[in-house]
C-alpha positions as CSV (number, residue, x, y, z in Angstrom):
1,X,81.2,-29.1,34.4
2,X,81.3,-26.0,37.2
3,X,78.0,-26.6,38.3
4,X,78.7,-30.9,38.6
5,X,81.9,-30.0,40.4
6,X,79.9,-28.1,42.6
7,X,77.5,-31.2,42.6
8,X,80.2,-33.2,43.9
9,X,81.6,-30.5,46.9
10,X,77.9,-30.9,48.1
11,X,78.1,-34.5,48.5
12,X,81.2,-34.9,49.8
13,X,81.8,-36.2,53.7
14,X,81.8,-32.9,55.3
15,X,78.9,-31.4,54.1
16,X,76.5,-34.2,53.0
17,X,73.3,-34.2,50.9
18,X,71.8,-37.1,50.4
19,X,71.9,-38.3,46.7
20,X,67.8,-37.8,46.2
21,X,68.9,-34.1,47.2
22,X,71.5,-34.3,44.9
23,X,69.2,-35.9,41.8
24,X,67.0,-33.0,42.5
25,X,69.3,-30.4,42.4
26,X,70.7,-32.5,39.2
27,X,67.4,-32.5,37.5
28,X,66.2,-28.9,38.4
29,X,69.9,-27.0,38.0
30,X,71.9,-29.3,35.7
31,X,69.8,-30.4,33.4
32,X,68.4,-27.2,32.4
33,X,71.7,-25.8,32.5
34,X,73.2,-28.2,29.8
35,X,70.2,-28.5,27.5
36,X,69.7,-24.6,27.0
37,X,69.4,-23.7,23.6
38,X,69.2,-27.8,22.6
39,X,66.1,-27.7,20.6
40,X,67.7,-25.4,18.3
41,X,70.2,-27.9,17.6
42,X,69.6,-31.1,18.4
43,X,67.6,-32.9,15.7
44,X,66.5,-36.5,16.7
45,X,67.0,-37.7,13.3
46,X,70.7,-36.5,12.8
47,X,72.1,-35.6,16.1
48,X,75.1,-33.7,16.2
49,X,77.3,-36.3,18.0
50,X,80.4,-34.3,18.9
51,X,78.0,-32.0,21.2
52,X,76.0,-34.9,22.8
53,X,79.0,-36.7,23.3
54,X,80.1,-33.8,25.2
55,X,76.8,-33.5,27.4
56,X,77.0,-37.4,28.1
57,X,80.3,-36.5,29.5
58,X,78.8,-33.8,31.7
59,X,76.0,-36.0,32.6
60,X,78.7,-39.2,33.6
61,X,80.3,-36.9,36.1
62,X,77.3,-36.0,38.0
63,X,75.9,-39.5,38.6
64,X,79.0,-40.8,39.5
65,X,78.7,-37.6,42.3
66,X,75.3,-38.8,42.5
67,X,75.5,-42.7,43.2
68,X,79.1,-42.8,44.6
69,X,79.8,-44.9,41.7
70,X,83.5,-45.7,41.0
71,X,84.7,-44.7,37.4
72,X,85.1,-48.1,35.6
73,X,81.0,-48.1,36.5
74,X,79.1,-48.9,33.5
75,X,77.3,-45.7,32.5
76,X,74.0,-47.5,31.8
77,X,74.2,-49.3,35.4
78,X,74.5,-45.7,36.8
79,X,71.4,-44.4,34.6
80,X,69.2,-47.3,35.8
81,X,70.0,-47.1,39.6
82,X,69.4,-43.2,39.9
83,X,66.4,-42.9,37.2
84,X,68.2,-40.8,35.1
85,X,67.7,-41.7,31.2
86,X,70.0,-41.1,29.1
87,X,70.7,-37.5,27.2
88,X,69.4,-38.2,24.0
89,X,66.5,-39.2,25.4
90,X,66.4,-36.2,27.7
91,X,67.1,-33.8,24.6
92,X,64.6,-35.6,22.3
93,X,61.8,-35.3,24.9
94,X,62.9,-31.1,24.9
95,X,62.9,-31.2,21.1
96,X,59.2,-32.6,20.7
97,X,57.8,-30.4,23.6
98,X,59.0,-27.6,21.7
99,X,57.8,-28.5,18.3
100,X,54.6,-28.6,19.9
101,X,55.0,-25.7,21.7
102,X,55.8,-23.8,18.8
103,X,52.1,-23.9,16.4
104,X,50.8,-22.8,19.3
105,X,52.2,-19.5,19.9
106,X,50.3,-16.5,19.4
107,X,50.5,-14.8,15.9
108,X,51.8,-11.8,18.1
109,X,54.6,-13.4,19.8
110,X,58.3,-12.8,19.6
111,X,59.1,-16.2,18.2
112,X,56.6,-16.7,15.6
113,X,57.1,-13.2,14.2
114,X,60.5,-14.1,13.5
115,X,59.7,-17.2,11.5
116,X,59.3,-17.3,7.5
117,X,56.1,-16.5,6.3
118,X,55.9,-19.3,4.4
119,X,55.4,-21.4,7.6
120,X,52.1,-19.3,9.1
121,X,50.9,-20.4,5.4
122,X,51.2,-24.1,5.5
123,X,50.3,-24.4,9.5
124,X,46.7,-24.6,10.2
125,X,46.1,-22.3,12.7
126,X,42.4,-23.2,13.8
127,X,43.4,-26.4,15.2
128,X,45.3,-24.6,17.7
129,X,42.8,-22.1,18.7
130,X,41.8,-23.5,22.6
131,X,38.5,-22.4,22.7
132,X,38.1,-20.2,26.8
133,X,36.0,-22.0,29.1
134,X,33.1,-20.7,30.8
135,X,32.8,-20.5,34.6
136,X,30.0,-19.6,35.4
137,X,30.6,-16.9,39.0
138,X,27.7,-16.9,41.7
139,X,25.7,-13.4,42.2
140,X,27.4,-11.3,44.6
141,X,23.5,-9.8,45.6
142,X,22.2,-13.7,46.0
143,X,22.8,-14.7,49.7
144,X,23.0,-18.9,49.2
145,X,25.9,-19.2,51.7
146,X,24.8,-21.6,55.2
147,X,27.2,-19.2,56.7
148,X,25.3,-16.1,55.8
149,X,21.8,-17.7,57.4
150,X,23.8,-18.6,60.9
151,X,22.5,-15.9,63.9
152,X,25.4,-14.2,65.1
C-alpha cells in the first residue's frame, strides 16, 4: 500500500504524471512488488483467497490513482479502461511461466538442487536440452569488405 500511496502523491495536481506514466510505473514497480514470492503460493487450482483478496485490494487503490476513478467505481470498469487484468489472472500468468521456467534449469543450479530427488527422476531432461546454434564468424585474414577495396 506504501508504494500505491506513493502512486497517488505522483498524480496528484501539483506534481502531475500522466496516468500512462503512472500504469507504467504500476506495471514495472507495483506489480512486481505485490506478486513476489506468488508462485510459491498461489496455486491456480485452489487459490488462497484471503491473500488475493488482499492484493485485489492493493491493486483497487492504484487504478483508482490511476484513472481518477471515484470509489463506488466498479472495479471491472476500472480494469477495462486502464488495461489492467485482473490479479488472478496476473498471478496465474506468473505461476505458469514459472512452472516452465523451472524443468529448465540447469542440474547445477541453486533451485533444482534443492528439489526432491524424486522429481529429476520422473522429468525428462532431454526435452529441455536447447541444442547451441552455430554462427558461423567470417575469417579475420579474408579481406571481403567493399570498404577494405576503397583507395584511401
Amino acid at each position: 500500500m506504501a508504494i500505491v500511496n506513493g502512486l497517488k502523491v505522483l498524480g496528484n495536481s501539483i506534481i502531475w504524471i500522466s496516468p500512462a506514466n503512472l500504469q507504467l510505473l504500476y506495471n514495472t514497480v507495483v506489480i512486481p512488488a505485490i506478486t513476489y514470492g506468488a508462485p510459491l503460493w498461489f496455486v491456480p487450482d485452489r487459490p488462497n483467497m484471503s491473500l488475493v483478496r488482499k492484493l485485489e485490494k492493493v491493486q483497487r487503490r492504484a487504478i483508482i490513482a490511476i484513472s481518477g476513478g471515484f470509489w463506488d467505481t466498479p472495479t471491472e470498469a476500472m480494469q477495462m479502461l486502464t488495461y489492467i487484468p485482473p490479479i488472478c489472472s496476473t498471478l496465474t500468468k506468473l505461476h505458469r511461466s514459472a512452472s516452465l521456467r523451472i524443468p529448465r534449469l540447469p542440474i547445477w543450479s541453486e533451485i533444482t538442487r534443492r528439489l526432491p530427488a524424486s522429481y529429476l527422476i520422473n522429468v525428462r531432461l532431454n526435452q529441455w536440452v536447447i541444442r547451441p546454434k552455430h554462427v558461423p564468424s567470417p575469417d579475420p585474414n579474408q579481406r571481403t569488405s567493399t570498404f577494405a577495396r576503397l583507395p584511401l
